[in-house]
NURO-610926 format. One record per residue: z, x, y of N, C-alpha, C in turn; residue in one letter. Coordinates in pm, whole numbers, plus 32768, in hexadecimal, padded with zeros to 4 digits. Layout:
<site><n_pz>Z</n_pz><n_px>X</n_px><n_py>Y</n_py><ca_pz>Z</ca_pz><ca_px>X</ca_px><ca_py>Y</ca_py><c_pz>Z</c_pz><c_px>X</c_px><c_py>Y</c_py><res>a</res></site>
...
This chain:
<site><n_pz>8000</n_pz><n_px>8053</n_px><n_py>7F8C</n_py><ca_pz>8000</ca_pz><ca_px>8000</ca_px><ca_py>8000</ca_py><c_pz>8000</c_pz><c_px>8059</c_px><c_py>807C</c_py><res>x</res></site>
<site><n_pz>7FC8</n_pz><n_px>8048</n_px><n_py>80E2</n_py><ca_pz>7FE2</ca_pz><ca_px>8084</ca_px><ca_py>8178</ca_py><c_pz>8055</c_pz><c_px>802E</c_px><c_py>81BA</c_py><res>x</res></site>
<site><n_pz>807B</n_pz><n_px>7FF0</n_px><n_py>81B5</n_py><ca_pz>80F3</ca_pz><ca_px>7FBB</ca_px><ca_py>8219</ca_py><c_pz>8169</c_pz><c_px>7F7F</c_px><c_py>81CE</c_py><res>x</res></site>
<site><n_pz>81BE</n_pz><n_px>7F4C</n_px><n_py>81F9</n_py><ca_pz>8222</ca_pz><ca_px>7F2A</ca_px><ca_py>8196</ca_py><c_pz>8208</c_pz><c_px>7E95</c_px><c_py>8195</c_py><res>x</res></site>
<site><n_pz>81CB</n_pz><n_px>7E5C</n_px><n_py>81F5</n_py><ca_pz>81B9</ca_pz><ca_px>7D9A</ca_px><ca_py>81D6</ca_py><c_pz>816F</c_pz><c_px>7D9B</c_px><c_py>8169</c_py><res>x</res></site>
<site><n_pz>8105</n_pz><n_px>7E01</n_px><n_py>8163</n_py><ca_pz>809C</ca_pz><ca_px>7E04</ca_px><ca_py>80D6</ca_py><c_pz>80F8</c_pz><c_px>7E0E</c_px><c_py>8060</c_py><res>x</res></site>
<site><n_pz>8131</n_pz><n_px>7E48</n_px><n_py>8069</n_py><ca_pz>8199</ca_pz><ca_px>7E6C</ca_px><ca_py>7FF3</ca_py><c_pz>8214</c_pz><c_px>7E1B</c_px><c_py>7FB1</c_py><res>x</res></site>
<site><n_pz>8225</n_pz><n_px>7DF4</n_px><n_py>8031</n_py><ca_pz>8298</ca_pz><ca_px>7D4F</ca_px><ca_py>800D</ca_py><c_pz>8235</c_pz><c_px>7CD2</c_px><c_py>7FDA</c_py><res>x</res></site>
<site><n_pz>81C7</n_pz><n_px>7CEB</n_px><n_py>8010</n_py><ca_pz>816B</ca_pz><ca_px>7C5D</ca_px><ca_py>7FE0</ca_py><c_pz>8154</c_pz><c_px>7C81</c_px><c_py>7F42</c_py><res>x</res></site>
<site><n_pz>8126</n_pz><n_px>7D01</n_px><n_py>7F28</n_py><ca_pz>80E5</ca_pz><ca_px>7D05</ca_px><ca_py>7EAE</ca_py><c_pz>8187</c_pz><c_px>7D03</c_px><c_py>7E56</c_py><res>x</res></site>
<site><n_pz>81D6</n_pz><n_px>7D2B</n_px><n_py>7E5C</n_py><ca_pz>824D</ca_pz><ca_px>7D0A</ca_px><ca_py>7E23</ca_py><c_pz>829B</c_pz><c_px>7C98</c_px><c_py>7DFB</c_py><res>x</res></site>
<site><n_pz>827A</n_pz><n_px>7C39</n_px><n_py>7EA6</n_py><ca_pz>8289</ca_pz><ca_px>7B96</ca_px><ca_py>7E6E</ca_py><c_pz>8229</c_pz><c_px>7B83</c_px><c_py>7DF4</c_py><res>x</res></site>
<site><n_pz>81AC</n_pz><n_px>7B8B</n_px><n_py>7E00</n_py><ca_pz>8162</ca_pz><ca_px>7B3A</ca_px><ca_py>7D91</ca_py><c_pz>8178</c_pz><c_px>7B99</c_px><c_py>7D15</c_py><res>x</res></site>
<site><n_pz>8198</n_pz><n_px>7C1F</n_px><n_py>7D1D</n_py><ca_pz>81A1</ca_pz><ca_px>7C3C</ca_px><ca_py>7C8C</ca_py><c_pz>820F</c_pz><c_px>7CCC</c_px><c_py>7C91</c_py><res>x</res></site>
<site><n_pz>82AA</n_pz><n_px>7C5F</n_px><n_py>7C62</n_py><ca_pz>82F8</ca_pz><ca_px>7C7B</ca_px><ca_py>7C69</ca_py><c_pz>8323</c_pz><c_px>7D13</c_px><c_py>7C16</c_py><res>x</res></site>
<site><n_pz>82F4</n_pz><n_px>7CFD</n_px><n_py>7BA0</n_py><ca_pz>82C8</ca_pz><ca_px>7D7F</ca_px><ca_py>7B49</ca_py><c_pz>8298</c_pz><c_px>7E07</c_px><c_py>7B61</c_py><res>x</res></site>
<site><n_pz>824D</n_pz><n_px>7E0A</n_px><n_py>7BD3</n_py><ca_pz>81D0</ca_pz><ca_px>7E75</ca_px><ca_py>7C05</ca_py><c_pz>823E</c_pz><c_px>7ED6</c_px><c_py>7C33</c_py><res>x</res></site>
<site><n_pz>822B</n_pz><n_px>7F69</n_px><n_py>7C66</n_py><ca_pz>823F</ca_pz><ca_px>7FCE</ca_px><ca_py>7C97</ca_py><c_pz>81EE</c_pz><c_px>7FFD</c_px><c_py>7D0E</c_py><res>x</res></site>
<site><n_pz>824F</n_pz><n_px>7FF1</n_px><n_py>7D6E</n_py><ca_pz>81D1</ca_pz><ca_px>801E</ca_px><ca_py>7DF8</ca_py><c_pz>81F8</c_pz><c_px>8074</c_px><c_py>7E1A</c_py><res>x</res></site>
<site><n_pz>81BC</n_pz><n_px>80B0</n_px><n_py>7E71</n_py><ca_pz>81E6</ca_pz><ca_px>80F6</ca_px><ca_py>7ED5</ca_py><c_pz>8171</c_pz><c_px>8108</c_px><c_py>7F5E</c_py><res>x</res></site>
<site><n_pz>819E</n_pz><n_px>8107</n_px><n_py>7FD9</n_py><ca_pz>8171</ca_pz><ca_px>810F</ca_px><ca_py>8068</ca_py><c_pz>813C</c_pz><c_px>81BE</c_px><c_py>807B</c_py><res>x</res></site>
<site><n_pz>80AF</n_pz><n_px>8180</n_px><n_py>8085</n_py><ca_pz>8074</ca_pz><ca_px>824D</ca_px><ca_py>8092</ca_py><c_pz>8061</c_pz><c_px>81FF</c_px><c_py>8137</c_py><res>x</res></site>
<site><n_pz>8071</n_pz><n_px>8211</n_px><n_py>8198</n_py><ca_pz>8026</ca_pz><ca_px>81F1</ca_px><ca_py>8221</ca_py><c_pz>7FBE</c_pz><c_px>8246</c_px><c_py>8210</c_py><res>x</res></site>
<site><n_pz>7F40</n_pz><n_px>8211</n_px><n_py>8283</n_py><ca_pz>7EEE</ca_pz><ca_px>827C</ca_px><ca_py>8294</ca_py><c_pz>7ED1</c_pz><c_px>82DF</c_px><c_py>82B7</c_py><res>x</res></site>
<site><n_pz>7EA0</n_pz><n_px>8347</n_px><n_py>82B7</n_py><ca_pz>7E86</ca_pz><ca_px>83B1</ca_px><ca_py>82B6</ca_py><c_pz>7E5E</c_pz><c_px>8406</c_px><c_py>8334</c_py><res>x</res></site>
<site><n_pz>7E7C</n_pz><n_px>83E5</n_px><n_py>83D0</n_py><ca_pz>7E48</ca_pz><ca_px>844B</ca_px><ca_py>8409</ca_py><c_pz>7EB7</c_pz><c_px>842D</c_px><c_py>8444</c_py><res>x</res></site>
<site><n_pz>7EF7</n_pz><n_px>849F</n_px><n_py>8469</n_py><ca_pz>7F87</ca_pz><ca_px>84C7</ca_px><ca_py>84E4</ca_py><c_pz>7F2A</c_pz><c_px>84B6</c_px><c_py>8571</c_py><res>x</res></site>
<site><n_pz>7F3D</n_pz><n_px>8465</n_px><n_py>85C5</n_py><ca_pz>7F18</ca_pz><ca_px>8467</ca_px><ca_py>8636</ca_py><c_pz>7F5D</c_pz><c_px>84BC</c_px><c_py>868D</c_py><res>x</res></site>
<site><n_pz>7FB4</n_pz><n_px>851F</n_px><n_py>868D</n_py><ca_pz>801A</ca_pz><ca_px>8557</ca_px><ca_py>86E2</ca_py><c_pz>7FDA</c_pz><c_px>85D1</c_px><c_py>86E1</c_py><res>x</res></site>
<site><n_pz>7FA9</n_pz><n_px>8614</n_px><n_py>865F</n_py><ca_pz>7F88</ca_pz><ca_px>86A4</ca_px><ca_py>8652</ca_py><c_pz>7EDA</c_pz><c_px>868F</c_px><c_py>864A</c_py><res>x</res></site>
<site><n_pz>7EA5</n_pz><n_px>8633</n_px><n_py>8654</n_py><ca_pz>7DFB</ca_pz><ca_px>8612</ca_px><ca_py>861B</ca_py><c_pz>7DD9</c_pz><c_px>85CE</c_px><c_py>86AF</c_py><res>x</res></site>
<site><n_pz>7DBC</n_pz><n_px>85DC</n_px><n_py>8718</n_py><ca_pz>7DAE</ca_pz><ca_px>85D1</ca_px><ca_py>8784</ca_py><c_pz>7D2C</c_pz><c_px>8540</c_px><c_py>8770</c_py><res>x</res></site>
<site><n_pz>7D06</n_pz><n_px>8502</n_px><n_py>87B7</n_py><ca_pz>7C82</ca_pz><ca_px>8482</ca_px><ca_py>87BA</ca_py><c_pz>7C3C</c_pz><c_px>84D9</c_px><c_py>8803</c_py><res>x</res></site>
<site><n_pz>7B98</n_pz><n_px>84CE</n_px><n_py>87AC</n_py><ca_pz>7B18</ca_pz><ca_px>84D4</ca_px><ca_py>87F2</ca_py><c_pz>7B18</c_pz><c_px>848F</c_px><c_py>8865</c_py><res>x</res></site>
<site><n_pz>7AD9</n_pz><n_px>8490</n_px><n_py>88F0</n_py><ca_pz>7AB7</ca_pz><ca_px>8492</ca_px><ca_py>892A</ca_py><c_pz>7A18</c_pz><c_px>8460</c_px><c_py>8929</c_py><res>x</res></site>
<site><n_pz>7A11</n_pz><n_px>83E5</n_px><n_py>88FD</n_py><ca_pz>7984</ca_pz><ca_px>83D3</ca_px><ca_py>88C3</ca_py><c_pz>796A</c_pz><c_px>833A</c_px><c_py>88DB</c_py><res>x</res></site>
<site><n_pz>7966</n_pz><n_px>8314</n_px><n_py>8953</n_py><ca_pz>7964</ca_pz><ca_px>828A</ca_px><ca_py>8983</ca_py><c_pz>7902</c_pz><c_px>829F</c_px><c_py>89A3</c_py><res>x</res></site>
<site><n_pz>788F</n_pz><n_px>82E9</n_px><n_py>8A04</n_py><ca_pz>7830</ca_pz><ca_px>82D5</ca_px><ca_py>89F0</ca_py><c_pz>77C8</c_pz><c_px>82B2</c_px><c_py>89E1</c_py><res>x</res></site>
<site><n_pz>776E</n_pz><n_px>824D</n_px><n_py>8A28</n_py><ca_pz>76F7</ca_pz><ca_px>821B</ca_px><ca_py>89AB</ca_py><c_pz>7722</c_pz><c_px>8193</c_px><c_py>8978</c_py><res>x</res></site>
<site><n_pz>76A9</n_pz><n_px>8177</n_px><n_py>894C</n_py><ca_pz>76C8</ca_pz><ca_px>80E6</ca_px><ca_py>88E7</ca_py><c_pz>769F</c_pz><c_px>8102</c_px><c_py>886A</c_py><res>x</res></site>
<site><n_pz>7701</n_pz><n_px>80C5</n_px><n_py>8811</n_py><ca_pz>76FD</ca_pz><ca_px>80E9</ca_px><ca_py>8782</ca_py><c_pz>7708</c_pz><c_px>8077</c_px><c_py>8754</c_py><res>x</res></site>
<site><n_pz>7692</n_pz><n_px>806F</n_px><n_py>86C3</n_py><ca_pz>76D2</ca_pz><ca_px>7FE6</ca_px><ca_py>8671</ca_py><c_pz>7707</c_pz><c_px>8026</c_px><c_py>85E7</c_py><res>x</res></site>
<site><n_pz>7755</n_pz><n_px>7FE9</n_px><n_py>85C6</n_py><ca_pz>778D</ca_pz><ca_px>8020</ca_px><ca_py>8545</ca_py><c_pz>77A6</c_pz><c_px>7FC1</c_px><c_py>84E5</c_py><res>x</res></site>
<site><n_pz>777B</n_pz><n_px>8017</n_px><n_py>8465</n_py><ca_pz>778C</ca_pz><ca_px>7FB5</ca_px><ca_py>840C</ca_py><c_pz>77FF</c_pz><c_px>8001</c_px><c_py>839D</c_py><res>x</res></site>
<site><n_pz>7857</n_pz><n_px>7FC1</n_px><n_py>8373</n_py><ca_pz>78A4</ca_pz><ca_px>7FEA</ca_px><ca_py>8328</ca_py><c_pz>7877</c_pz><c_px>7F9E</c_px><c_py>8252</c_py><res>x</res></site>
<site><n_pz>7880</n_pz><n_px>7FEC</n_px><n_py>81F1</n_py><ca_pz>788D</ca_pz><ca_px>7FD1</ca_px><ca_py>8198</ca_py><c_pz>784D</c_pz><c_px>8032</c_px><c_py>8136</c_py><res>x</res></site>
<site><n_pz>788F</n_pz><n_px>803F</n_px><n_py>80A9</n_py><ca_pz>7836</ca_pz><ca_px>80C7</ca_px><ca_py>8045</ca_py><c_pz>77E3</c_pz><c_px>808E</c_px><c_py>8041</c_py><res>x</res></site>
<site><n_pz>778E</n_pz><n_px>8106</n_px><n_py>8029</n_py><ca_pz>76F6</ca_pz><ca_px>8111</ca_px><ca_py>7FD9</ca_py><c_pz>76D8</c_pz><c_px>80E1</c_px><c_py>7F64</c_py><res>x</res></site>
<site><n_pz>774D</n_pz><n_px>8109</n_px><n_py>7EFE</n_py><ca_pz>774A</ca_pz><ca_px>80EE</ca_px><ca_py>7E93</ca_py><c_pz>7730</c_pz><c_px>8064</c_px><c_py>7E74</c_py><res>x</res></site>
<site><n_pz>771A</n_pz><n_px>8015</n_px><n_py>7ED6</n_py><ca_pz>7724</ca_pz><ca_px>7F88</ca_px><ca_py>7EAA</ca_py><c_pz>768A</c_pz><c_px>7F52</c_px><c_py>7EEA</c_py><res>x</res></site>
<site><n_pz>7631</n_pz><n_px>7F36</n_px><n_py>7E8E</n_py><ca_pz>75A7</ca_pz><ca_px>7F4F</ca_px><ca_py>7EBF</ca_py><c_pz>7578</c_pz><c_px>7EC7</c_px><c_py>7F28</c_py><res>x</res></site>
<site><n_pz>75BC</n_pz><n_px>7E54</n_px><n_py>7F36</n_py><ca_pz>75C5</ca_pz><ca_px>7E02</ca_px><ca_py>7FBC</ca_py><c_pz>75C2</c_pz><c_px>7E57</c_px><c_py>800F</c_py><res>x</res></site>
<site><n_pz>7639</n_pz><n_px>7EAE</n_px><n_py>8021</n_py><ca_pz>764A</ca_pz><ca_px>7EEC</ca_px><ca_py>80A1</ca_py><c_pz>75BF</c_pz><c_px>7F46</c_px><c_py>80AC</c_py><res>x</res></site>
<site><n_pz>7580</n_pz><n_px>7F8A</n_px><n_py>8076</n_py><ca_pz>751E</ca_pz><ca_px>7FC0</ca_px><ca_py>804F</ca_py><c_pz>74A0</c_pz><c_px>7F91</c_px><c_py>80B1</c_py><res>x</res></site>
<site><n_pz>7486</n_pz><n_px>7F0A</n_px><n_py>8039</n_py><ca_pz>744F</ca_pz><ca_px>7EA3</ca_px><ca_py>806B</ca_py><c_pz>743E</c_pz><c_px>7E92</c_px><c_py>8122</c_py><res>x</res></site>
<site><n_pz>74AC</n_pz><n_px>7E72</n_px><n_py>8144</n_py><ca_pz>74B7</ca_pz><ca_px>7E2E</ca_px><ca_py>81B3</ca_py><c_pz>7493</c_pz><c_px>7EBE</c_px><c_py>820C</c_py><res>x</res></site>
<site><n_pz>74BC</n_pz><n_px>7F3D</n_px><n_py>8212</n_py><ca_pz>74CA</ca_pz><ca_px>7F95</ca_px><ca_py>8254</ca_py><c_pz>73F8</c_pz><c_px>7F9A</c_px><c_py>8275</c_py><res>x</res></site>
<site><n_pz>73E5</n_pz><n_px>7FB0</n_px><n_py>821C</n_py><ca_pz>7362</ca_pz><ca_px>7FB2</ca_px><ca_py>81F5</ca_py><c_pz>72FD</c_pz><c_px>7F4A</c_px><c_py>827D</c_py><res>x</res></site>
<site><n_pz>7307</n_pz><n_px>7ED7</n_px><n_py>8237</n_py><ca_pz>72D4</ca_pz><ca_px>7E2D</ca_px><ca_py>82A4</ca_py><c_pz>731C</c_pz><c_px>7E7F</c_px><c_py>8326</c_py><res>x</res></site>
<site><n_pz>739B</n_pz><n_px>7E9D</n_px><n_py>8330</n_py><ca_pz>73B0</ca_pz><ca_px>7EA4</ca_px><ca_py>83BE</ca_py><c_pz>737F</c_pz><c_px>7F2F</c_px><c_py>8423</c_py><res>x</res></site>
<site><n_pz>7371</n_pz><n_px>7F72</n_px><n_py>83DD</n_py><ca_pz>7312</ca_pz><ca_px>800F</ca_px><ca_py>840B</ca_py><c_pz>727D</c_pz><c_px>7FEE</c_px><c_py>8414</c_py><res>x</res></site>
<site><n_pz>725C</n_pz><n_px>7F93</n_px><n_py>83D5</n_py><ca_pz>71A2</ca_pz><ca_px>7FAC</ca_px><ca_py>83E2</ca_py><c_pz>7199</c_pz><c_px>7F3A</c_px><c_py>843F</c_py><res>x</res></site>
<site><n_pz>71BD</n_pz><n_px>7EB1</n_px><n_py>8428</n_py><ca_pz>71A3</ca_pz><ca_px>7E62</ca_px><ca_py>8483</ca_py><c_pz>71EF</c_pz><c_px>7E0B</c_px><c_py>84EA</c_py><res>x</res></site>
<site><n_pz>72A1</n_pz><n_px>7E2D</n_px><n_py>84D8</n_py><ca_pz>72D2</ca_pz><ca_px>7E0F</ca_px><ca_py>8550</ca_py><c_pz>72C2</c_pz><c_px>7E7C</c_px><c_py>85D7</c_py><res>x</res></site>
<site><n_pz>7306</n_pz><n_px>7EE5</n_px><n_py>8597</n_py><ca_pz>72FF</ca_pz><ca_px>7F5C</ca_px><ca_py>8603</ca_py><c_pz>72AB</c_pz><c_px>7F88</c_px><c_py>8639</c_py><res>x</res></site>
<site><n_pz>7235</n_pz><n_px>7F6D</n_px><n_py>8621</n_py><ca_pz>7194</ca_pz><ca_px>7FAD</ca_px><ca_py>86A0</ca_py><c_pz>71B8</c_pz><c_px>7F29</c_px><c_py>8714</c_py><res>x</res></site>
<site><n_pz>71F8</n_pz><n_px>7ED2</n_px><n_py>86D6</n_py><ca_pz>71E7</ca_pz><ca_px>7E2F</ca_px><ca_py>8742</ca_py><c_pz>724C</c_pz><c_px>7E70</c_px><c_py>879C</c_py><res>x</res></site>
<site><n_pz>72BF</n_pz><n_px>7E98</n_px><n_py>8788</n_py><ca_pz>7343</ca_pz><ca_px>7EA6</ca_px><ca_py>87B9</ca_py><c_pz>72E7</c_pz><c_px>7F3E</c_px><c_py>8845</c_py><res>x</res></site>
<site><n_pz>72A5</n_pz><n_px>7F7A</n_px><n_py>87DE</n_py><ca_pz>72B6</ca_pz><ca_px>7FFC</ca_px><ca_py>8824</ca_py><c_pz>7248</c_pz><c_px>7FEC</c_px><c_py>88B2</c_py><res>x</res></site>
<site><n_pz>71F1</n_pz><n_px>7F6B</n_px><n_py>8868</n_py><ca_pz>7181</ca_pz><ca_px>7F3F</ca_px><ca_py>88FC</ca_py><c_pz>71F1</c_pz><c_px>7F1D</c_px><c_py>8967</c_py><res>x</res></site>
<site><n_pz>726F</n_pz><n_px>7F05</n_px><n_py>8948</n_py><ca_pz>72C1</ca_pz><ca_px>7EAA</ca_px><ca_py>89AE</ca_py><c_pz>732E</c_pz><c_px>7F2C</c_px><c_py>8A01</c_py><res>x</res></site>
<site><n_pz>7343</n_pz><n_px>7F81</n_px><n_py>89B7</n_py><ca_pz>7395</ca_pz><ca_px>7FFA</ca_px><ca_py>89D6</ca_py><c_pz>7358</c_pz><c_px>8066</c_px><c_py>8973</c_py><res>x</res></site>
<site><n_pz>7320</n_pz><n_px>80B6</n_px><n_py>89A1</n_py><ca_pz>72EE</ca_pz><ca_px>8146</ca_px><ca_py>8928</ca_py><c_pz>7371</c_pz><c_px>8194</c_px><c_py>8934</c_py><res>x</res></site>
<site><n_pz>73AD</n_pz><n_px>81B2</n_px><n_py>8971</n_py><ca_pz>7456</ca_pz><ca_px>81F7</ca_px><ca_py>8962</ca_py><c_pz>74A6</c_pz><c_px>8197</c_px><c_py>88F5</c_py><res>x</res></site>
<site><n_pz>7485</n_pz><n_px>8134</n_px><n_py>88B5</n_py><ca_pz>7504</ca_pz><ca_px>8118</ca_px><ca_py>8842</ca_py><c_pz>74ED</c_pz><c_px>8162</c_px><c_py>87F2</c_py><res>x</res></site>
<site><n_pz>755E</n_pz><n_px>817E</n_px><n_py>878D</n_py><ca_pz>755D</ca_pz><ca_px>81CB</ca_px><ca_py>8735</ca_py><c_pz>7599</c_pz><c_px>816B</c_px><c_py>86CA</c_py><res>x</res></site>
<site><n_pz>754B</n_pz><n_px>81A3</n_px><n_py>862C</n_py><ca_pz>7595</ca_pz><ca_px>8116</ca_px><ca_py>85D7</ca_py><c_pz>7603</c_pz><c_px>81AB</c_px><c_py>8555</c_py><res>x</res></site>
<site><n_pz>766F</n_pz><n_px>817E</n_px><n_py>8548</n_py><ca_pz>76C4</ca_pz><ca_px>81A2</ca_px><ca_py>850A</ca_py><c_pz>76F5</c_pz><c_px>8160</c_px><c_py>848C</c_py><res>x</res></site>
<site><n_pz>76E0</n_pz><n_px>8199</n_px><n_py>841C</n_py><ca_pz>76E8</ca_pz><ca_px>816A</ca_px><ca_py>8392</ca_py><c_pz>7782</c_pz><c_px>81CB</c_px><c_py>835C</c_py><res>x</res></site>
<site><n_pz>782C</n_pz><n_px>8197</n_px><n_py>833B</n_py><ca_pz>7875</ca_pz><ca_px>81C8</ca_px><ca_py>8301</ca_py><c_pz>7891</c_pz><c_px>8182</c_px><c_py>82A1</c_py><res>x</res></site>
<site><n_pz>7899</n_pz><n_px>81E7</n_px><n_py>825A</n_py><ca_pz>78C8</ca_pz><ca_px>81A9</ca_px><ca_py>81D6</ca_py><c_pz>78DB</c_pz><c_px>822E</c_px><c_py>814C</c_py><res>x</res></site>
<site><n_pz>78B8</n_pz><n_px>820F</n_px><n_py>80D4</n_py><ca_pz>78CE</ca_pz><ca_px>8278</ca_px><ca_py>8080</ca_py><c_pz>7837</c_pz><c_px>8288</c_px><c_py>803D</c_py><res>x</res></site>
<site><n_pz>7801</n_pz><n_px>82D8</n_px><n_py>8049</n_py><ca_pz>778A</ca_pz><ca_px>8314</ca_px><ca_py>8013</ca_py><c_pz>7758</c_pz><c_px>832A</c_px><c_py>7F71</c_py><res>x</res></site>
<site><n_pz>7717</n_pz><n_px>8304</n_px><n_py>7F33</n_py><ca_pz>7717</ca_pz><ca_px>8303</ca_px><ca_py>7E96</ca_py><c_pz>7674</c_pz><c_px>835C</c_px><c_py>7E83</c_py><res>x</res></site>
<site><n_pz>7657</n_pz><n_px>83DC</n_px><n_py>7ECB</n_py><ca_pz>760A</ca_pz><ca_px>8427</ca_px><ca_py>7E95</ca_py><c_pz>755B</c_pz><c_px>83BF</c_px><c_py>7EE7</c_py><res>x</res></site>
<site><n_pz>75AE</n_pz><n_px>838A</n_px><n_py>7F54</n_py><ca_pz>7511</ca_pz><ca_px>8329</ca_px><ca_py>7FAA</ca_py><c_pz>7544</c_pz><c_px>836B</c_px><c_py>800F</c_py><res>x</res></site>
<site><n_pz>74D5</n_pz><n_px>8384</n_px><n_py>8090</n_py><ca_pz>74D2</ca_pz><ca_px>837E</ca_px><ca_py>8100</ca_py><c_pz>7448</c_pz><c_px>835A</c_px><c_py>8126</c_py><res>x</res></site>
<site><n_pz>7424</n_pz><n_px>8306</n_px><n_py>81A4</n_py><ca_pz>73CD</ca_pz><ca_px>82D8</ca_px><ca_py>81CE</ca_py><c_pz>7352</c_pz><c_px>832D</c_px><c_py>8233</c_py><res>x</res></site>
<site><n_pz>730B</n_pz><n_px>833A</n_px><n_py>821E</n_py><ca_pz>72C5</ca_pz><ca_px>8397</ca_px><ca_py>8273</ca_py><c_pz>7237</c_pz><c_px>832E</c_px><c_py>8285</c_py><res>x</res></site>
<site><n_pz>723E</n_pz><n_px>834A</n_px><n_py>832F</n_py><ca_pz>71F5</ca_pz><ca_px>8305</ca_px><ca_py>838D</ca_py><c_pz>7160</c_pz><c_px>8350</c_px><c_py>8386</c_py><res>x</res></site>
């Protein structure tokens, strides 16, 4: 679980289980924020591994984004997620 409400919930429904709270992972105190406002970005969040997302990344690079970019050529489109041995090349 990352938080402890996650952890009390999954505990109500299954009283049995063993948790424990990892929070996430970046110290904001010693890991300073980019500076990266910037620009307009669209982003899409979700793995690769899951070939919808695939799919959709695909439809939205060939024929949303030339529309978007007639309207602003400075957006930039941003895909995070987890990578399964694909990357897209324009």
């Amino acid at each position: 679980m990352v938080s402890e409400t996650d952890r009390q919930e999954v505990e109500k429904r299954c009283p049995s289980s063993r948790t424990l709270v990892v929070e996430n992972g970046v110290n904001t105190r010693t890991i300073p924020a980019i500076d990266n406002h910037n620009g307009r970005k669209i982003l899409f969040m979700g793995g690769l591994a899951y070939y919808p997302n695939i799919d959709g990344i695909y439809y939205f690079v060939e024929e949303i984004l030339p529309k978007v970019w007639e309207q602003d050529p400075t957006m930039v489109f941003v895909s995070l997620g987890a990578i399964q041995g694909w990357i897209y090349k324009s």
